[in-house]
N, C-alpha and C positions, 0 to 999 in steps of 0.2 A: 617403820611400817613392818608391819608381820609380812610374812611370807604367804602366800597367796593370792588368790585375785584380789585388786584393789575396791573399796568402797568408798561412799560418800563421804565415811568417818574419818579415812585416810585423807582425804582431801580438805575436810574439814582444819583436820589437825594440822596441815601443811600450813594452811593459809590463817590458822587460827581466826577459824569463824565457826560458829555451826553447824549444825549436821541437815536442818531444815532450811538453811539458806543456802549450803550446796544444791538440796534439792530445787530449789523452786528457781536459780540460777539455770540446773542443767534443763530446768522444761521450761524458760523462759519468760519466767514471770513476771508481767511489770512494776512489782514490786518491788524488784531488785536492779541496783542499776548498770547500768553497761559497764562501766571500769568490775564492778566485782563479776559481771558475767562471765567477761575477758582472761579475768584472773582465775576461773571456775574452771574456765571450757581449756586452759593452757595447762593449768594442773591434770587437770582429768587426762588428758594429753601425755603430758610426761609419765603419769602413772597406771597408762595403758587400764583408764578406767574402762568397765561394758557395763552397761547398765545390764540391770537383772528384770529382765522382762516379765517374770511371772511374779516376782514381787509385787513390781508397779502394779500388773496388772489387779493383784489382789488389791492393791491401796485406792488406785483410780476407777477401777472396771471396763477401763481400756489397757490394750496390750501394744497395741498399735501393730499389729501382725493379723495377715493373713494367710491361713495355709490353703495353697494350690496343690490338689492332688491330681494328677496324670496320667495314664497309663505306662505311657514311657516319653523320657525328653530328647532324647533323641533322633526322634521324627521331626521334620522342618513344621509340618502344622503344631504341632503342641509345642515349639521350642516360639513360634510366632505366636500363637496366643497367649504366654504366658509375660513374651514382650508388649505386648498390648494391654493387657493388664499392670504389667509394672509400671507400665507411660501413667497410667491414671492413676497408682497405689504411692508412688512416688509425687506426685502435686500433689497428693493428698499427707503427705509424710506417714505413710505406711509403706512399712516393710512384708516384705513375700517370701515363706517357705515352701519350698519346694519339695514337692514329694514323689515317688512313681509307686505305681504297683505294680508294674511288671506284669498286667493281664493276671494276677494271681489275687483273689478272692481272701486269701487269707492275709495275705500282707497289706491288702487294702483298709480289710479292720483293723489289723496293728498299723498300720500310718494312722486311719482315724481315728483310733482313739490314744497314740501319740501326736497328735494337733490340736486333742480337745484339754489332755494333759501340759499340753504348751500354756495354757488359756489363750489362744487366736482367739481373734474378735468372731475370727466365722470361717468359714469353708468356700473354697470353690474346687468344682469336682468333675471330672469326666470318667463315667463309668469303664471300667474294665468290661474286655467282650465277655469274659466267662463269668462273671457277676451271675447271681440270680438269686441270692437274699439280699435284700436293701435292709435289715435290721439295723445296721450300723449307720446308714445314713438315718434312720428316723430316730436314733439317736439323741444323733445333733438337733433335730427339733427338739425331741424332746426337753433339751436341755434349753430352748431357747435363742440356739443358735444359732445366725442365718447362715441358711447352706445356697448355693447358685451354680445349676449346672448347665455344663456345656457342652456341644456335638453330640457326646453319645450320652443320652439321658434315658428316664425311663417312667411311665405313667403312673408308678405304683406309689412314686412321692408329686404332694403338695408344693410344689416348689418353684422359684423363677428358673426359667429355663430361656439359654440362647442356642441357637442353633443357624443354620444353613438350609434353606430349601431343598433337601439333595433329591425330591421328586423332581425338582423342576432343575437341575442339574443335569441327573438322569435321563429324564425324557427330552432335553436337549440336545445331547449326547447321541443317545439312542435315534433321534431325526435328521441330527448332522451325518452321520453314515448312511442312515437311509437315503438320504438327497445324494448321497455320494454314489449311489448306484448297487447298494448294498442290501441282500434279504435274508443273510444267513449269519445272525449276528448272534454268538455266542455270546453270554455273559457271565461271567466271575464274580459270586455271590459268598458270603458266610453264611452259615446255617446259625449262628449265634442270635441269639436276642435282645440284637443290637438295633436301636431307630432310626441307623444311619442306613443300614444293610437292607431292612425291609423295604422304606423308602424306593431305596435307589431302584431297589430290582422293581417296586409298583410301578417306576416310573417308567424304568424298560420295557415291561409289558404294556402300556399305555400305549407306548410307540408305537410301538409293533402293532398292536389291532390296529389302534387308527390310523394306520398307513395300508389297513389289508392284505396285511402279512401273516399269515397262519403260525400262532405261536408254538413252537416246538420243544419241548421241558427236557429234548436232549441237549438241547445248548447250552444249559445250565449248568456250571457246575461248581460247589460249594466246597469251600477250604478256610483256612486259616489268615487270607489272604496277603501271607508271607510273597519273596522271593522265589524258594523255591514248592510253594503253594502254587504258582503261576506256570510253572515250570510241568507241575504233573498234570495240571488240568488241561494245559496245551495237548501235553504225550494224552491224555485221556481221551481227548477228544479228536486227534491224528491217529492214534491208536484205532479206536473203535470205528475210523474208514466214516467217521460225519460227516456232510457236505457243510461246509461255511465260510464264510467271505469276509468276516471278519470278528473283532473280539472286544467287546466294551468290558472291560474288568473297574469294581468300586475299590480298585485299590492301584496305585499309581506301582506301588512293588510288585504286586500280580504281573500287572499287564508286562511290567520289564522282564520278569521272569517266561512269559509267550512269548517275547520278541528273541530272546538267545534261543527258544526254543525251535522254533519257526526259521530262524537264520541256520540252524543247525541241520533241518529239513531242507534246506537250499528253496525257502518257502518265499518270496517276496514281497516287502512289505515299503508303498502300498499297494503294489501292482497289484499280486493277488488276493494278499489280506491285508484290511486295513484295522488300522490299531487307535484304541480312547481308552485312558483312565480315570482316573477322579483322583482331584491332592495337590497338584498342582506343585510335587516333588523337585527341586530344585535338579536333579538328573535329566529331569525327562525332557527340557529342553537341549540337554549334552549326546543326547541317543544319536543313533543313526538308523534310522532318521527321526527327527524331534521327533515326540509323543503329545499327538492333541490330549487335554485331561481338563479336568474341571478345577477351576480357581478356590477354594474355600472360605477366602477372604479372611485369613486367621488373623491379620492383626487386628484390623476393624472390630473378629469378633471377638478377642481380648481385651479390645476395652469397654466395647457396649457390656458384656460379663461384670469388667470391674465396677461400671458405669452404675448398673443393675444391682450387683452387691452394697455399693455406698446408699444408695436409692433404700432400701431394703435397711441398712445398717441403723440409718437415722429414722426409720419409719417407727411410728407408736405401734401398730398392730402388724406383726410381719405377716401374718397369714391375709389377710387382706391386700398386700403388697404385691404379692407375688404375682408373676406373667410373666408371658415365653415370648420372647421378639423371636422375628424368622430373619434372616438375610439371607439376601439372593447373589446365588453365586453365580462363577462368567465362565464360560464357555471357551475355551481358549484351540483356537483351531490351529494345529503346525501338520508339517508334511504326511504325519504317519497314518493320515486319515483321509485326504486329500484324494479325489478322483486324477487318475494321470490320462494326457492321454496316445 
């Protein structure tokens, strides 16, 4: 055998058989019978064969790939949806690439259009916050592709969309500290034109009027909703001598970033301010004191996404296919929200 990666031809040669009954062996065709499969899949084996996925793809018009693009994988919700997706890309014997774009615009078009140069069967996508040309996602239609996005999408694509109710997260949220004895509730927003962000904050303002609470737009304040995003909007709003009694932030990193802040003011928390996220961040129940926050249900909505992609994959007419399922998220109450008394 030559030096390089191995082929069918190589395997062929081994077992002196063909080069078309390697193949139809490694995709399990019952045409071929078990003893040669046996002897196929043991060779292939030894000679550390990989199949060449853009080949096949060209021969069959399946690739059996799908790329996942993310913003980042490193967050517990998108490291959980992507697990939920592979629960159902896996029964289905597809494979999952994985991509991030790191919030960055440009590398989002160079990952998609290294996914579409892959040939994947399709996309599935959660926009980055600083997005604001989708050219590259209409793309992939245009090509025929099915694309399926998730949590943070956006209205300017035709497309099946899964998402989380985060109004109704939000204004959960938002009512839960109300009931708690609470009127001065600060919120932790993105100014980004993201649908997860607008949402939530509709939701907060909801609360608020309908509990007849005068809504106050210094409570407000818009960031990046990092760690230390959370960190200057606390000082911003302690700084500027605001009266308030507690802080709903759409971002579980935010809110932790208020709580060092706030512990560092020798501020009490929840005596005198009480603390909710959203994410549902596998820390926030490590805090001191736990962090009530909103559940996202990410695995669930990795698979309904994959579930939706398959749906879509085998459909005759995709554009007709397409629809947005909503999941309702849960409300998760722990100490740092918690009337004392």
């Amino acid at each position: 055998m030559k030096k390089g990666k191995a082929t069918i031809h190589d395997i062929a040669e081994k077992l002196n058989i063909t080069a078309s009954t390697v193949s139809r062996a490694l995709n399990d065709n019952p045409r071929i019978s078990e003893n040669t499969k046996k002897q196929v899949l043991k060779m292939a084996k030894q000679l550390n064969y990989q199949p060449n996925h853009i080949a096949s793809a060209l021969r069959s018009g399946k690739s059996k790939l799908i790329g996942v693009l993310v913003p980042t994988a490193n967050r517990n919700f998108f490291s959980s949806v992507v697990r939920g997706i592979e629960d159902i890309a896996n029964e289905l014997d597809y494979k999952v690439i994985i991509s991030q774009s790191y919030e960055d615009p440009e590398k989002e078009i160079q990952t998609v259009d290294a996914l579409l140069n892959a040939r994947v069967d399709g996309i599935i996508a959660s926009i980055g916050k600083n997005t604001e040309n989708f050219d590259h996602f209409k793309k992939i239609l245009e090509k025929g592709i099915p694309l399926v996005l998730f949590d943070r999408i956006t209205n300017e694509l035709e497309v099946s969309q899964v998402v989380i109710d985060d109004y109704y997260g939000a204004y959960e949220t938002t009512k839960h500290l109300i009931e708690q004895g609470c009127r001065r509730i600060a919120h932790f927003t993105s100014p980004k034109k993201i649908n997860i962000y607008r949402e939530r904050l509709r939701g907060y303002e909801d609360a608020i009027r309908d509990a007849n609470i005068p809504f106050d737009p210094e409570l407000i304040e818009e960031s990046d909703m990092q760690l230390e995003d959370g960190r200057s909007s606390m000082e911003n709003i302690i700084n500027k001598g605001i009266e308030f009694d507690a802080v709903f932030s759409s971002s579980d990193y935010a809110v932790m970033g208020a709580l060092q802040v706030l512990r560092e003011h020798k501020i009490s928390v929840p005596n005198q301010v009480k603390l909710a996220g959203f994410g549902n961040e596998p820390f926030t129940s490590f805090t001191a004191p736990p962090i009530t926050t909103v559940d996202q249900k990410s695995i669930p909505m990795g698979r309904v996404t994959a579930e939706t992609f398959f749906e879509l994959l085998k459909s005759e007419d995709k554009k007709s296919a397409t629809h947005k399922t909503v999941l309702k998220p849960e409300l998760i109450i722990r100490e740092s929200s918690l009337k004392t008394n």
